[in-house]
N, C-alpha and C positions, 0 to 999 in steps of 0.2 A: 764299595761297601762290602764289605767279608760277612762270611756264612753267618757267624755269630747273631752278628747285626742284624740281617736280613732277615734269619728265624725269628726274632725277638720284635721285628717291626710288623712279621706278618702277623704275629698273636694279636697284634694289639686290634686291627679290624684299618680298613681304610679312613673312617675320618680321627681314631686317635691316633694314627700313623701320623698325620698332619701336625695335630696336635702338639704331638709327643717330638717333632723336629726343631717345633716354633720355642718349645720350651727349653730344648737342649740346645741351641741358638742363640735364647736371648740370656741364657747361664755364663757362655763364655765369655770374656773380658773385652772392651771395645779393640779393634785396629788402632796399630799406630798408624798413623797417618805424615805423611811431607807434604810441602806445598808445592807446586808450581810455580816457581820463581814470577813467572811474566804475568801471573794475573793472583799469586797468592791464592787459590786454589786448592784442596786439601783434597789427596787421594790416599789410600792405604799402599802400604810399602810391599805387598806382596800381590803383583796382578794374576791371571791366566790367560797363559801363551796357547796355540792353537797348532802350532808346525806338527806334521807327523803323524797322529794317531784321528787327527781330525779329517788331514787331507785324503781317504779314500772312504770317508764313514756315508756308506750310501744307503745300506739295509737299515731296519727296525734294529735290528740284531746291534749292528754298527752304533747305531746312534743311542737306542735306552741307555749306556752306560754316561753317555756324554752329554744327556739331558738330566741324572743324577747329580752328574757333577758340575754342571749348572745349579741345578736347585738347592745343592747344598755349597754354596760360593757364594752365592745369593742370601744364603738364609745365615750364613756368619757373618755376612758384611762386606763381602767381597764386593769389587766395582770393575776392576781395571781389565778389561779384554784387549787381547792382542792377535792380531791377523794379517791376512796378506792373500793377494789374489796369486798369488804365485804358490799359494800351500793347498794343491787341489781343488775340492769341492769345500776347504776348511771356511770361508767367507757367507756361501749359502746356507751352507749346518748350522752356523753359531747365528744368523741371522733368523735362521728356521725358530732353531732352541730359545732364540730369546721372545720372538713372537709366540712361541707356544706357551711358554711359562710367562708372559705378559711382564718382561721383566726391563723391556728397555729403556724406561726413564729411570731407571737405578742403575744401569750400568754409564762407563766411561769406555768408549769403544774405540781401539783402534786399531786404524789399517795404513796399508802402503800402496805407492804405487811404483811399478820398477819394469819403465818400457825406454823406447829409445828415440823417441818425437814427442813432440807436444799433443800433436791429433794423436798417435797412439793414449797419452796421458791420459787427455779427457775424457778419451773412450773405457778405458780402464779404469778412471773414477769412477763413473756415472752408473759403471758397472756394478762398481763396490757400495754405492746407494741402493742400486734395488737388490743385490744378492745380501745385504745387510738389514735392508725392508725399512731402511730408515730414511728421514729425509734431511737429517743433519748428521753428521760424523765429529766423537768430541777431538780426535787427533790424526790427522794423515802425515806420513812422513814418507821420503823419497828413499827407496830403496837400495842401498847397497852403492849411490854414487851415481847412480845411472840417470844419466840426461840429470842432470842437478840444477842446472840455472834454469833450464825452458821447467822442467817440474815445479821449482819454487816460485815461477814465477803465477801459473796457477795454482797452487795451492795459498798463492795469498788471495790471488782474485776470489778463489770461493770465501775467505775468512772473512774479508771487505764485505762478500755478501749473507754470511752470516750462515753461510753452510759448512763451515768447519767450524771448530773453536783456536785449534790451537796447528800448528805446523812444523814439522819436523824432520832429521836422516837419521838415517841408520847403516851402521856395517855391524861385519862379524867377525871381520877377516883383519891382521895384525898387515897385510901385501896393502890396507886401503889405507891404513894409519895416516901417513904422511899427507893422503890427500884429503883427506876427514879432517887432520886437522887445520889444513889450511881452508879448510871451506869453513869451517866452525868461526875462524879469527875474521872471515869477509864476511859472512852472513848473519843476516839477523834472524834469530830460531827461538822458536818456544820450547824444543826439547832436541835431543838426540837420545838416540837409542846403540847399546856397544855392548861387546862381550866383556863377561866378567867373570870373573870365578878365584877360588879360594887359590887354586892352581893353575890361573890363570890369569895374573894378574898387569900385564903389561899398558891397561888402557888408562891403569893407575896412578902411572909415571907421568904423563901429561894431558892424553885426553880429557878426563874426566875433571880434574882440576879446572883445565879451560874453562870448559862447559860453565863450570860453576860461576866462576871468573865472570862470564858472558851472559852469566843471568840465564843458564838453560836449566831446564828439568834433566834429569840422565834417566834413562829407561837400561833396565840388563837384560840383554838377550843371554843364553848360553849359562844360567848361573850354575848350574850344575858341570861346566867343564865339558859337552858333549858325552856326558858320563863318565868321564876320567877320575872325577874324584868317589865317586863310589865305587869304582872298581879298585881304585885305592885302598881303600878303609872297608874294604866287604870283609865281613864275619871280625872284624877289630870292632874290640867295645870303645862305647864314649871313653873319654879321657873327663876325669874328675873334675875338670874347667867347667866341662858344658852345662854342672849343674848350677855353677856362677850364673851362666846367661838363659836356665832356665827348660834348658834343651832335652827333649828324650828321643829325637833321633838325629840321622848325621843328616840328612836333609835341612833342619830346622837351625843344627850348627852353620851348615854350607848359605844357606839362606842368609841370617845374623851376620855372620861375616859380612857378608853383599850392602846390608840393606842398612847397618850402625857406619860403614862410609859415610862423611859428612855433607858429599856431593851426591849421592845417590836419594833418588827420588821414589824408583818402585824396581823390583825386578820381577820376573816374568816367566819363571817355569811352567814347562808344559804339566799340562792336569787334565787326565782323561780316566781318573776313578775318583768318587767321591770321598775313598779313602785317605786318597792323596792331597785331595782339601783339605781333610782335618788334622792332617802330619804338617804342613807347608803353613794353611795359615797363622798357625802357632807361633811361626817365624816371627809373626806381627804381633807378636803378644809379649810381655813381661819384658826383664831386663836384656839389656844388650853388651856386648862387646866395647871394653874402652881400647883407648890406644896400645896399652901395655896387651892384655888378650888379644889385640888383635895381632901382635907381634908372635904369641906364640902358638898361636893356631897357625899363622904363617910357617913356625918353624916345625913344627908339627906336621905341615901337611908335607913339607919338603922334606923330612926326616924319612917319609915311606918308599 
């Protein structure tokens, strides 16, 4: 939230601060939403990722900024959390946050698990229930490849029992590809989660297509390029395109790209300002990218 805002929320007193959110909230346009292939399930296209600025937020200091940006993620419509016990203390925080803001039967929560046995596994789920403070999880997915068949084979045990919803992998890395996608063509998955980005598009050529093929949800890690494409296009204006798709920042372009893919189900930028909520979810709003735009935003981003 920037000065501007802040000044202007504190005039207004503590309960029309409230107020005055709920209203500016329920002003913006719904989410676009995709489904879930395996249960036709409707989440919005744009979630928040948790890597980074979550995994050391230990002080008051640390966390008010990441309890904003909850409550305003929350209060657009946002649903799709994304975590990993492997991202710090980032699993206990966003569990903390959503119990304090009494928010978790509105969220869609997920996490990973990424050890190297099965008893390691379980011990590491069971973890990820109370550091989450929940007693169901809507999406686990096995991380990064690691131990893959002993993982999937409990993460179905828990869905049989009705403690997960949905079961899933993930990589990030283009070195796991080959074996990503062969596990994708043997397994039967509710989602997979993989890097994407505007200039970064190699999961494009075949992963991702499978997935779809397979009846999977596609999750984006990395939509931002590890920050590649804003270092790109820093202090470059929009190109006249982006008011086609509705855009006033390159975030919200880099987003649109991602998320108008016909296999793409949500992507998943990290968000640790409330600011950055209301520049990202945008992404989810108004028109999109056809095939012809998407062509020359691709050539566009390669031209830099």
């Amino acid at each position: 939230m920037n000065a501007t805002r802040r000044t202007a929320l504190a005039a207004l007193g503590g309960g029309l601060v409230a107020a005055a959110l709920e209203r500016g909230a329920a002003a913006q346009p719904a989410l676009i939403r995709k489904p879930i292939p395996s249960s036709g399930e409707m989440i919005p296209v744009i979630g928040l990722g948790s890597a980074r600025r979550y995994e050391d937020a230990k002080t008051e200091e640390d966390i008010g900024p990441l309890r904003e940006t909850f409550r305003r993620f929350q209060a657009l419509g946002g649903t799709v959390l994304d975590t990993s016990p492997t991202y710090g203390v980032a699993e206990p925080v966003m569990g903390g946050l959503m119990a304090d803001l009494g928010i978790r039967s509105s969220m869609f929560v997920c996490t990973k698990v990424a050890v190297d046995n099965k008893e390691q596994g379980r011990e590491q789920i069971e973890q990820s229930f109370r550091n989450l403070r929940t007693d169901r999880i809507d999406l686990i997915a096995v991380h990064n490849l690691r131990d893959i068949t002993n993982e999937l084979a409990t993460l179905r045990e828990l869905k049989a029992a009705g403690r997960i919803r949905y079961v899933g992998a993930t990589t990030s890395f283009d070195r796991q590809y080959e074996a990503f996608e062969a596990m994708i063509r043997r397994e039967a998955l509710d989602s997979i989660q993989i890097d994407y980005a505007l200039d970064n598009r190699n999961a494009a050529e075949r992963i991702i297509p499978l997935a779809r093929d397979r009846g999977m949800a596609v999750f984006i890690n990395l939509p931002f390029g590890r920050g590649s494409v804003f270092r790109a296009t820093q202090g470059k204006p929009l190109p006249d395109w982006a008011a086609e798709i509705d855009c006033t920042s390159w975030a919200q372009v880099m987003l649109k790209y991602i998320v108008s893919h016909e296999a793409v189900t949500c992507a998943i930028p990290g968000m640790a300002q409330a600011r950055y909520v209301d520049d990202n979810l945008k992404a989810a709003q108004g028109r999109m990218p056809d095939a012809a735009l998407r062509r020359r935003m691709e050539g566009y981003i390669d031209s830099l």
